[in-house]
VEXKOLPA-486226 format. One line per 8 residues: number of its first residue (from 1); their letters; for each residue x negated, y negated, z of C-alpha. Coordinates in steps of 0.001 Angstrom, whole numbers, plus 500000, padded with zeros to 6 digits. Example, Ala and Ser with C-alpha at 12.3 -4.5 7.8 and 13.67 -1.06 7.14 Angstrom:
2
1) as) 487700:504500:507800  486330:501060:507140 $
REM end
This chain:
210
1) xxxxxxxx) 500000:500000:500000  498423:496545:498884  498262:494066:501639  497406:490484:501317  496537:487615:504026  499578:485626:502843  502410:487712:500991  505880:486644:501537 $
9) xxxxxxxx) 512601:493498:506558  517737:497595:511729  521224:496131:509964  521702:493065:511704  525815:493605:511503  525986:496823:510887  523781:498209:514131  524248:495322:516745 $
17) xxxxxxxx) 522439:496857:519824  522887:500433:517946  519260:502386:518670  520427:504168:515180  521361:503204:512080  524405:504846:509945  524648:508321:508389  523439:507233:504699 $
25) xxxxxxxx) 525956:510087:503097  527572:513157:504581  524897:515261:502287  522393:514527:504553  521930:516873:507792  519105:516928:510276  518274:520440:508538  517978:518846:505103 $
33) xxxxxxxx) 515429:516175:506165  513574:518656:508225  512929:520811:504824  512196:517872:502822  509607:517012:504984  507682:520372:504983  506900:520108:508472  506045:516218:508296 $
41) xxxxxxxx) 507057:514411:511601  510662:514263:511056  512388:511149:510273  515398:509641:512019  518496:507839:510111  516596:504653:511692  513818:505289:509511  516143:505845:505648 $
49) xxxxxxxx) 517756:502731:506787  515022:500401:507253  513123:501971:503993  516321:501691:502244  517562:498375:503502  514263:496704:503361  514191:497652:499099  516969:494839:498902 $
57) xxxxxxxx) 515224:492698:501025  512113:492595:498677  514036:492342:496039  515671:489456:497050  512312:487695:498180  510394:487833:494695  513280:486675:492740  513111:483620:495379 $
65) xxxxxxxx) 509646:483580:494412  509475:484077:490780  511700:480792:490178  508287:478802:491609  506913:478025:488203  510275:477186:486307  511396:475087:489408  508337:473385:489100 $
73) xxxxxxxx) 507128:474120:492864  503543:472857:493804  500284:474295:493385  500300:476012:496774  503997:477050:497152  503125:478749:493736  500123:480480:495073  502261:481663:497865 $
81) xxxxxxxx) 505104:482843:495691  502690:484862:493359  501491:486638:496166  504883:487698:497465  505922:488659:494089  502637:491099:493352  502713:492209:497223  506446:492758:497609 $
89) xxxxxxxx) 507201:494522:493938  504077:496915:495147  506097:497875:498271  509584:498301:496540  508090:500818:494823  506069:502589:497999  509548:502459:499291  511871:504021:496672 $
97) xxxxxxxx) 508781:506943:496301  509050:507725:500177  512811:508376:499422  512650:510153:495985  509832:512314:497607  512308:513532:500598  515246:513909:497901  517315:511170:499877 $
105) xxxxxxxx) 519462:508319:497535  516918:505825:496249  518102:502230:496061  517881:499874:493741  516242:496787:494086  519240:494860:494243  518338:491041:495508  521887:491056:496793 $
113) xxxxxxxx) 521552:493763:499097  521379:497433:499915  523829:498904:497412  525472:502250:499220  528675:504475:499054  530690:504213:502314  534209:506117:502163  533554:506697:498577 $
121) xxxxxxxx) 533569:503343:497809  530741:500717:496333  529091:498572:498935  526456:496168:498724  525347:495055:502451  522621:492474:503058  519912:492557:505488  518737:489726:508232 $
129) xxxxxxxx) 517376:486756:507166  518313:487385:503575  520465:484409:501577  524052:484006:500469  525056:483872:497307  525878:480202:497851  521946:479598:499385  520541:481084:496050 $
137) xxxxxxxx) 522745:478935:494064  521491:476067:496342  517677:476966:495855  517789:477979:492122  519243:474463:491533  516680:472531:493400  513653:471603:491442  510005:469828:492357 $
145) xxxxxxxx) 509516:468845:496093  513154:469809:496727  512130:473661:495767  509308:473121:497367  511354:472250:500764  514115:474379:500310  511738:477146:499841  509771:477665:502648 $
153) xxxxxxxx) 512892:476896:504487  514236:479795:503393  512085:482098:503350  510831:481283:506639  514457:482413:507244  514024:485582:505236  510858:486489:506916  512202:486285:510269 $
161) xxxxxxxx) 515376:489381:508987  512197:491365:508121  510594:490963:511894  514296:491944:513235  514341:494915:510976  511104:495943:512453  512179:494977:515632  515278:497187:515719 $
169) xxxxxxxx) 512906:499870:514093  510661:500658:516892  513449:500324:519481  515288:503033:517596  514949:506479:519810  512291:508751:517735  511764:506568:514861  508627:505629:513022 $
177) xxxxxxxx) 507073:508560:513775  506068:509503:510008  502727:507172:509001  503830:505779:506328  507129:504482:507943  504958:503320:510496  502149:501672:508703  504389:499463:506751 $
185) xxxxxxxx) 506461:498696:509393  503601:497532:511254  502047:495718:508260  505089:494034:507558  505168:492346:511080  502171:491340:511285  501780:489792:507652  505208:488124:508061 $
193) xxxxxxxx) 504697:486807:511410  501811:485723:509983  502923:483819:507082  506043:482250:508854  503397:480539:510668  501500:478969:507575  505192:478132:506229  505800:476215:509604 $
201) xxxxxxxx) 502675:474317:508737  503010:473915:504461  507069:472651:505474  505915:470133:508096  503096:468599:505704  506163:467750:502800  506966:464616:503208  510581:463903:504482 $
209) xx) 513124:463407:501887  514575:459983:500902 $
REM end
């Protein structure tokens, strides 16, 4: 999994103070993950949710960033946003092959959400910290300093859904015991954390709107 210093995911209103996060489909059975795995630490509905949940979530984030050079967004907000887009396309993929590779339902990147079937019917259910449709609307219309603004606003917004994703993660019983679930849940805290703080600082050095 590529990391970088600055790159740009636990169902905020779907688990509330749930340790565990919703039965994906009735097809899959403690049994069924336990011989996908082939003897792997075993993996907890926690852990499909987050991987699952947090596809969307990426998605979302590099269409936010790949508007930076058509919204004409400065030199550093465009450095920012190429790294997100690079770093967070690499992981969509890490994602949906840790789900393929345990024959579990692989999402699409969908930047509106986590597209699922719940009572046999289509749902699309977004993530913490991740925009409306009306905020994406709002953001692809702003252009120059605005985007610039608007921006890190947001994303320091969409960051901080990631950190509560990871949060409710490792305070799921038995979760994140595979390495790989673990490892990018870790990485993803600690880059994001990370980077809201430089956002803090790029936002506060724009000056103030007229």
């Amino acid at each position: 999994m590529k990391r970088t210093v600055l790159i740009a995911v636990g169902l905020g209103l779907a688990l509330g103070a749930c340790s565990r996060g919703p039965v994906l489909n009735s097809k899959i059975t403690p049994a069924s993950i336990a011989r996908a795995d082939n003897g792997k630490p075993p993996i907890t509905d926690a852990d499909v949710t987050f991987m699952s949940g947090m596809i969307g979530h990426h998605a979302q984030a590099t269409v936010m960033a790949g508007w930076a050079p058509s919204h004409g967004a400065s030199r550093a907000v465009r450095a920012l946003c190429e790294r997100i887009v690079v770093g967070q396309r690499d992981e969509i993929g890490l994602m949906q092959g840790w789900l393929k590779n345990r024959s579990l339902p692989v999402p699409e990147a969908d930047p509106a959400g986590w597209r699922m079937t719940m009572n046999g019917q289509p749902h699309t259910m977004a993530m913490p910290g991740m925009l409306t449709a009306t905020q994406m609307q709002e953001l692809d219309a702003a252009r120059g300093q605005d985007f610039d603004r608007l921006f890190l606003t947001y994303m320091i917004q969409h960051h901080e859904g990631a950190i509560t994703m990871v949060e409710r993660l490792f305070g799921s019983q038995g979760a994140a015991q595979d390495n790989l679930v673990f490892k990018f849940a870790s990485d993803v805290n600690v880059d994001q954390t990370t980077e809201v703080a430089f956002m803090r600082q790029m936002l506060a050095a724009i000056p103030a709107s007229n």
